[in-house]
N, C-alpha and C positions, 0 to 999 in steps of 0.2 A: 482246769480253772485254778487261778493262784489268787493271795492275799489281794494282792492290787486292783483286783475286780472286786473286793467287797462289797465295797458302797454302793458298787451299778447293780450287785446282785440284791442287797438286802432293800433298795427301791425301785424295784424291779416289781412289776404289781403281782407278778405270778406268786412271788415268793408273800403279798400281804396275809394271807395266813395264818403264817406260821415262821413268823421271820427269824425265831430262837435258835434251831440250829445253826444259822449264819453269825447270831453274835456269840456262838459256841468256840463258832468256827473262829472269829475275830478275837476272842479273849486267847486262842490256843496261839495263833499267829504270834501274840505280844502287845503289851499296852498301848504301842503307838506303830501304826500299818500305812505305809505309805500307798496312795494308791496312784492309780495310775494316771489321771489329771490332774496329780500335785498336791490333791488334800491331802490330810492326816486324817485316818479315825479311828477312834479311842473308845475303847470297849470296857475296861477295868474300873470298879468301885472306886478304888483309891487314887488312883491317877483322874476320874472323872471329877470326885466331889473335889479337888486339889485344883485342879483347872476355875471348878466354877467360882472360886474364892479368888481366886488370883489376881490382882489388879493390871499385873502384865497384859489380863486377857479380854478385849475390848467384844462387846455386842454392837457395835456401832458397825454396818456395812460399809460405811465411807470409809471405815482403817481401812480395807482392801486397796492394794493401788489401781490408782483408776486407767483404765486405759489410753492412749495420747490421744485418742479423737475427743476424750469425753471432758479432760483438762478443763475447757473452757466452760462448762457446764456445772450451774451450779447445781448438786443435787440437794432436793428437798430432806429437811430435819427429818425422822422419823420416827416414832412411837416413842414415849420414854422407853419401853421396855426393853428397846434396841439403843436407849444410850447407857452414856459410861458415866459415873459420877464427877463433877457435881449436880448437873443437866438432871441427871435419872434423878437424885437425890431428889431435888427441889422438886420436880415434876407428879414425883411417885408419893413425897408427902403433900401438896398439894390433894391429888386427885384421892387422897385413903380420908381426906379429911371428913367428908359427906358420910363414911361411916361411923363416926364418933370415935372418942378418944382412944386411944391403943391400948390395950390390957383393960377394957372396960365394954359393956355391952352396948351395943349399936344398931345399927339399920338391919343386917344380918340375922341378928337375934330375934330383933323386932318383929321379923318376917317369920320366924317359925311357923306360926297361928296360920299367917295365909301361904303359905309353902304346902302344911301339913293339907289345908283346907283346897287347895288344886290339886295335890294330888290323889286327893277320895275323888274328886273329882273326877278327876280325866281315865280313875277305875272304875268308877260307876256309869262311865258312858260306855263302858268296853264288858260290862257283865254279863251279857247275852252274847257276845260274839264268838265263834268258836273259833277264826283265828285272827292273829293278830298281829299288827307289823311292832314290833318293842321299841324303833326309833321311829316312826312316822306318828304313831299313834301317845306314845307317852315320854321316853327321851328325850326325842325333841322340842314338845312343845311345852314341857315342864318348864326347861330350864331360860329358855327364848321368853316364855310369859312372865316370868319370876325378874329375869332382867328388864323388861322392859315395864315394870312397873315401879321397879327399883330409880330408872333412870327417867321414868315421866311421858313414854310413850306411850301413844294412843293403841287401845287393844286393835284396832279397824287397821291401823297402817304395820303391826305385826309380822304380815306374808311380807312386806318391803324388803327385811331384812335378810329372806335368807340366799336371795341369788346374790345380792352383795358380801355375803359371810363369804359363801363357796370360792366369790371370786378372790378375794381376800385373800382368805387359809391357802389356798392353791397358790398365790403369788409367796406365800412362808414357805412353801416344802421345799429341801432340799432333795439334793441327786444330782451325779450327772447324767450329760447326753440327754436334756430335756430343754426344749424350747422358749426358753426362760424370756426373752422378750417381750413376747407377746404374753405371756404368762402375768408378768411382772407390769406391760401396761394394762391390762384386764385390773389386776389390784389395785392400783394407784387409780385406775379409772371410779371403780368401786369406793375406795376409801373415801374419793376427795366426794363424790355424791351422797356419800351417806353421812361424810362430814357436816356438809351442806345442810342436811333435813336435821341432823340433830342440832348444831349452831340456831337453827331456825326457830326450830322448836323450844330451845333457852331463851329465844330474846321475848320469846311471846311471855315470858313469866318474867321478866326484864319488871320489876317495880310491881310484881305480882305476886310474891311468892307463895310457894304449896310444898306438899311434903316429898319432895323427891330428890334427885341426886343433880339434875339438869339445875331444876332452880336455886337448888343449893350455891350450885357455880359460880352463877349469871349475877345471885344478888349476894356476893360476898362483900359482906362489909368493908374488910381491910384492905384498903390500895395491893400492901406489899403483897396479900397470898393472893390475888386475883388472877385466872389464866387469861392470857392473849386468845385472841378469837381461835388464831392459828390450834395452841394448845389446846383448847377448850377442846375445839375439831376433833383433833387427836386424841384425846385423855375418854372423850364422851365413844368412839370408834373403839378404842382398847378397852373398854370398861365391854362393849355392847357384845364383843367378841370373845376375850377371856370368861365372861360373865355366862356363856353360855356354850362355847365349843369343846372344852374339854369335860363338862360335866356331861353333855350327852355321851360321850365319848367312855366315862366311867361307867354312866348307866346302864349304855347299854352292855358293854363288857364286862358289869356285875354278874346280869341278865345271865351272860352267852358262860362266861364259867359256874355260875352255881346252878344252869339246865346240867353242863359238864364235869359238874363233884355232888349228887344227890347223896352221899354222905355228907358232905358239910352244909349243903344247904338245908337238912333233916334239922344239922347239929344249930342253925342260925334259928329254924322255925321252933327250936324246943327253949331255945337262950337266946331271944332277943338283946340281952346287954350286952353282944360280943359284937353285935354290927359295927360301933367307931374303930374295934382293931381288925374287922374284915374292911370295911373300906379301907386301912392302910393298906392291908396285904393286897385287895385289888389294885392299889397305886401299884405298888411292886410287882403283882404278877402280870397284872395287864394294862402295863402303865398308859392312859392316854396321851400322853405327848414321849415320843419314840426317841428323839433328838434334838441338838440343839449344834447351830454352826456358830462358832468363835474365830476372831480373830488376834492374833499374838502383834503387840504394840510395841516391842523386840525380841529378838532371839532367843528362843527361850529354851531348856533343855528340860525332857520328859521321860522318866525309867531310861535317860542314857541317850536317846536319841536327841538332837538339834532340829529342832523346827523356826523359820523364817519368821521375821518380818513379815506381814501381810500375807500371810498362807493360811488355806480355808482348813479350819481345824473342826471337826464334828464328832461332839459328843455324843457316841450313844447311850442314853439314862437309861433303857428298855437294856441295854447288855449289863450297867452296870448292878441293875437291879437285880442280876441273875448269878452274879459275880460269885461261884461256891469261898472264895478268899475271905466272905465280907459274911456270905450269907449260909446258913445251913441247909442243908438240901434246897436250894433255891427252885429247883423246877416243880416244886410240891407247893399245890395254897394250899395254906395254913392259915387259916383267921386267926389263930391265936398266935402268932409267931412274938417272939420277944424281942424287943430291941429294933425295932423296925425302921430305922430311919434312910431310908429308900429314899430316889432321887424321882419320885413318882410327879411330883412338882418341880424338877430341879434342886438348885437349892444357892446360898448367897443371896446377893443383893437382887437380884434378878427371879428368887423366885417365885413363880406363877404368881400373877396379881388374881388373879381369879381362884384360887387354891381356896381361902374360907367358905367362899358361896359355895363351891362344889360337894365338897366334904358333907356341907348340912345337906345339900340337896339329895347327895348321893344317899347319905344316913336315912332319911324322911322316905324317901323314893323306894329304897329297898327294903325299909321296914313294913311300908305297905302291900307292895310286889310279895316278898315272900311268902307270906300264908297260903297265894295263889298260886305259886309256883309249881307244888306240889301234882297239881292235875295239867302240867305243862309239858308239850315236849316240843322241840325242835323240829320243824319241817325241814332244813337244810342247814346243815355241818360239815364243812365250812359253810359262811352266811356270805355274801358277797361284800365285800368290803368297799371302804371308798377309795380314791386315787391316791390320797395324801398317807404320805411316806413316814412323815414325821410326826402328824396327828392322828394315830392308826385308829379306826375304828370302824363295826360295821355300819354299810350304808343301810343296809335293811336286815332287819332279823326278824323273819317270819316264824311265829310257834302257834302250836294246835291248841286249844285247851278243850280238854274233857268234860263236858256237863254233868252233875250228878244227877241218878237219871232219876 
């Protein structure tokens, strides 16, 4: 096997796992690995966080050139989170608005009380039970109920969302030699229906307003900040997805390493105040989002190599978080690590709009988890993970717990 199969190996679902040897293997190759479909992927700290800053480097999939049959087709705008500025700009401030002012306390904050208050919650329905699924049972439905209260949905229409997520997230992974078509209509299928019920759900607050992120939207005073229905669509889909995919994604990956370091999760349950820097370091050691695909909006040159015009460029954040260049013993969690600023959210203009929600939820969630941890073990190590590549996390992590007798 050579560098140029990287990418088909590290999305390759055998390898979901344990996919760090492979970005081992990618940082040793060199910052920039041409592979054998034409991408670039780029494994290295410093060449990663330099990329994501660079305005050469467009998130917009329409930079790619399109192919001659598709010319006449107009493709549909896409998330802010896949455009480029000014478009992101306006879009991105727009839709942060609903959480109050910037460097000041908001919706988020607001929410501690009832964050803290579902999550005794959904541990007190699980007190008796000796095993337990970590994402069916409490990951999941933490962060899905937290968003969806946030943005004004009905607790009843909840289950709606999550074959629509699945299909969604699935139309984001990269890789090749995947069936991206039908992949890709499955998502857009998904998106514009779930556009749909929440557009719907805004107009009914239309001259009604309540305390939430929809009606916020729908009855904005000023002409100028007001979204197009189009927008709205989109902004309300991106808020409902980030708001909750990658935080199950941290939880439960909290979970699956501190069952797998009972010295530091010993060291969290005796010093509760070091959780905000063990969540960093879970960003870094287990980051939930693995990658990110760019496009270069000219020629651009990286540690010496040339890369095209419209060539798929994919950053791994997951290698460059492991980067020994950047990071000290990287392959060690360390809650206490110094200096951490890990690409566990990305980073630039682009990084994770759901990144604040997560952090508290992950904080709240593990500070409660922990004390029970302790009578915890693992039924199955490796846990089965889900398909996506680029959003790694397990799809079920089944643990024992021991009753005191």
């Amino acid at each position: 096997m050579t560098a140029d199969t990287l990418l088909e190996r590290i999305t390759d679902y055998a390898n979901r796992p344990n996919p760090y040897p492979l970005y081992a293997e990618l940082r040793e190759a060199g910052p920039v690995v041409r592979q054998a479909d034409g991408s670039y992927l780029i494994g290295t700290y410093h060449e990663i966080n330099a990329l994501l800053h660079d305005p050469r480097i467009s998130a917009d999939p329409r930079s790619r050139p399109a192919p001659a049959s598709a010319l006449s087709e107009e493709a549909p705008q896409p998330p802010f989170l896949r455009l480029d500025d000014p478009a992101h700009h306006r879009l991105r401030t727009l839709a942060m608005r609903p959480f109050g002012p910037p460097h000041s306390p908001g919706r988020i904050d607001a929410m501690r009380g009832q964050i803290t208050e579902l999550t005794e919650e959904l541990i007190e329905a699980l007190r008796d039970r000796t095993q337990i699924d970590i994402v069916d049972d409490f990951a999941y439905p933490l962060p899905v109920t937290v968003i969806c209260r946030l943005l004004g949905v009905p607790r009843k229409d909840e289950p709606l969302f999550r074959e629509w997520s699945d299909a969604i997230v699935a139309s984001a992974d990269v890789g090749p030699g995947q069936d991206t078509i039908e992949r890709d209509r499955a998502g857009e299928q998904a998106r514009t229906e779930m556009g749909r019920y929440l557009v719907n759900l805004a107009e009914q607050r239309r001259g009604h307003p309540s305390d939430d992120m929809l009606s916020a939207f729908i009855n904005e005073p000023d002409p100028a900040m007001r979204l197009t229905r189009e927008e709205l669509a989109e902004t309300a889909v991106l808020l409902l997805i980030a708001g909750h995919e990658t935080t199950v994604n941290l939880i439960t990956n909290g979970v699956l390493t501190l069952l797998r370091h009972p010295d530091q999760l010993d060291r969290l349950r005796r010093d509760p105040g070091l959780l905000p820097s063990a969540v960093e370091e879970l960003l870094r050691y287990e980051p939930p989002v693995q990658m990110r695909e760019r496009i270069p909006l000219a020629d651009i040159d990286v540690a010496g190599t040339t890369i095209s015009k419209g060539a798929s460029l994919v950053l791994a954040l997951a290698s460059g978080n492991r980067d020994p260049k950047r990071f000290h013993e990287p392959d060690r969690f360390d809650p206490t690590r110094p200096d951490n600023q890990h690409l566990g959210f990305g980073s630039g203009i682009h990084l994770c709009y759901g990144a604040p929600l997560a952090r508290v939820e992950a904080q709240i969630a593990l500070r409660a988890l922990i004390p029970r941890l302790g009578t915890t073990s693992l039924i199955q190590d490796p846990p089965p993970y889900r398909q996506n590549a680029m959003l790694r996390g397990p799809r079920h992590l089944p643990v024992e717990v021991r009753q005191p007798a």
